[in-house]
ZAVEX-748993 format. One record per residue (C-alpha): x, y, z; residue in one letter. Coordinates in steps of 0.2 Angstrom, whole numbers, plus 5000, padded with zeros to 4 digits. Example, Ala and Ser with C-alpha at 12.3 -4.5 7.8 and 13.67 -1.06 7.14 Angstrom:
ZAVEX-748993
506249785039A
506849955036S
This chain:
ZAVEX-748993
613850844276X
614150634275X
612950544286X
614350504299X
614750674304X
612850744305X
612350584317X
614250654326X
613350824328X
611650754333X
612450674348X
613750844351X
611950914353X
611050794364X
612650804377X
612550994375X
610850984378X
611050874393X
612150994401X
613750904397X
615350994393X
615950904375X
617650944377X
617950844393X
619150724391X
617850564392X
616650634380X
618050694366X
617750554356X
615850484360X
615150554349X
615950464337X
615750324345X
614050324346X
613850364328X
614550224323X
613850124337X
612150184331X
612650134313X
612949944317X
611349954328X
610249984314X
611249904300X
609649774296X
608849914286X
610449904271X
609949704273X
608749614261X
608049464269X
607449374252X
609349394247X
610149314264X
608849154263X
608949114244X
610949094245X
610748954253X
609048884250X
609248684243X
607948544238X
607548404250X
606348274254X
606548314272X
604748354279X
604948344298X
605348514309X
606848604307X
607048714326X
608548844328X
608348884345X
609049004358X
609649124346X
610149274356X
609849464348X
609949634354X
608949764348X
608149934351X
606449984354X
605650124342X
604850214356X
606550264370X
607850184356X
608550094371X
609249894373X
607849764369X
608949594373X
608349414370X
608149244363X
607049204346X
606548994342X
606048984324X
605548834316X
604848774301X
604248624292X
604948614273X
603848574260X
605348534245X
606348674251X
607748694266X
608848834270X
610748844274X
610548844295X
611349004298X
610449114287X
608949074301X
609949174313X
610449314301X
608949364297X
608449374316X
609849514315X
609049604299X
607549634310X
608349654325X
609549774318X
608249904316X
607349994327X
605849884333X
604349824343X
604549664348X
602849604340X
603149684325X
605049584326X
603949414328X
603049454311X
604249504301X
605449354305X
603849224303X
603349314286X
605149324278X
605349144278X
603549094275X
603849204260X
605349134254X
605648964261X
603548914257X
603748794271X
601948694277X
602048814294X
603348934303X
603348964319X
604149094329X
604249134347X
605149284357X
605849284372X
606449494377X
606849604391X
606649784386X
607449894395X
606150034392X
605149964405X
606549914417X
607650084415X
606350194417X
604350194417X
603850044428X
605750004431X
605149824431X
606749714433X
607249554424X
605449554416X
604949464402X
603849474385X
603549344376X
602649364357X
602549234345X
601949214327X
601249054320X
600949014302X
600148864291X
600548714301X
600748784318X
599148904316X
598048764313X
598748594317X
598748574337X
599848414337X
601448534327X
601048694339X
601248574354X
602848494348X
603448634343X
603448714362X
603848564367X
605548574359X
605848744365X
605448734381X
606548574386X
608248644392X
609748594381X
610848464388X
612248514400X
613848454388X
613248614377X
């Protein structure tokens, strides 16, 4: 049976199990739905990382930060698979080596396209392009709302976690790690 129509199933199963009637009219088709709503979801594992950065990684002579702030992400936790949704900074200071803008928030997605813990998320982000790019430091900070604990448990609304990961340059050099939040936490000008 093709992957598509097993994850169909699965879901046929868990409405069933709910005490759902499939064949009413608003369920007909969710299952598909879902399926392939579960398939975009955790598309980042059929991504590579190192391929995504190294398409666009070019020499420079710049050595000062590069921060792509803001960037927004939607995820799922590993423990209840529901909506984890927030904002990743990442910066990093190059050491001969810059990369294409956009592949910063692309791989955000790989990771967040998976199912996650939102510490783990951090890590994987900062390691990728500490591997790859060999800048002097990377830093990386997350800003989340899971709705795990807003949903159901503690139902703890509009809370916030925040992780970070900080490597070379922003582990060990107070003057960069203080810059470095510095720039993220000043609010973006209105005209954006």
């Amino acid at each position: 049976m093709d992957k598509n129509l097993e994850l169909e199933k699965s879901v046929e199963n868990i409405l069933e199990l709910l005490g759902e009637d499939i064949n009413r009219e608003g369920l007909l088709k969710t299952p598909k739905r879902v399926a392939k709503s579960l398939q975009f979801l955790t598309s980042g594992y059929q991504e590579n990382p190192k391929e995504i950065l190294n398409q666009a990684l070019f020499s420079s002579s710049n050595d000062e930060m590069v921060v792509v702030r803001d960037i927004e992400f939607y995820s799922m936790c590993e423990h209840h698979i529901l909506p984890i949704i927030g904002r990743v900074h990442v910066a990093y200071i190059p050491d001969g080596k810059v990369v294409g803008l956009s592949k910063i928030p692309r791989v955000v997605n790989i990771f967040a396209r998976r199912l996650q813990i939102q510490e783990q998320m951090t890590e994987q982000i900062a390691d990728a392009i500490k591997e790859i790019i060999a800048p002097k430091g990377v830093a990386v900070v997350i800003h989340a709302r899971h709705m795990c604990m807003e949903m159901r448990g503690v139902q703890k609304i509009n809370s916030t976690t925040v992780s970070s990961a900080l490597r070379g340059l922003f582990k060990s050099d107070t003057r960069t790690r203080s810059e470095f939040y510095n720039i993220i936490n000043t609010p973006a000008p209105s005209n954006f």
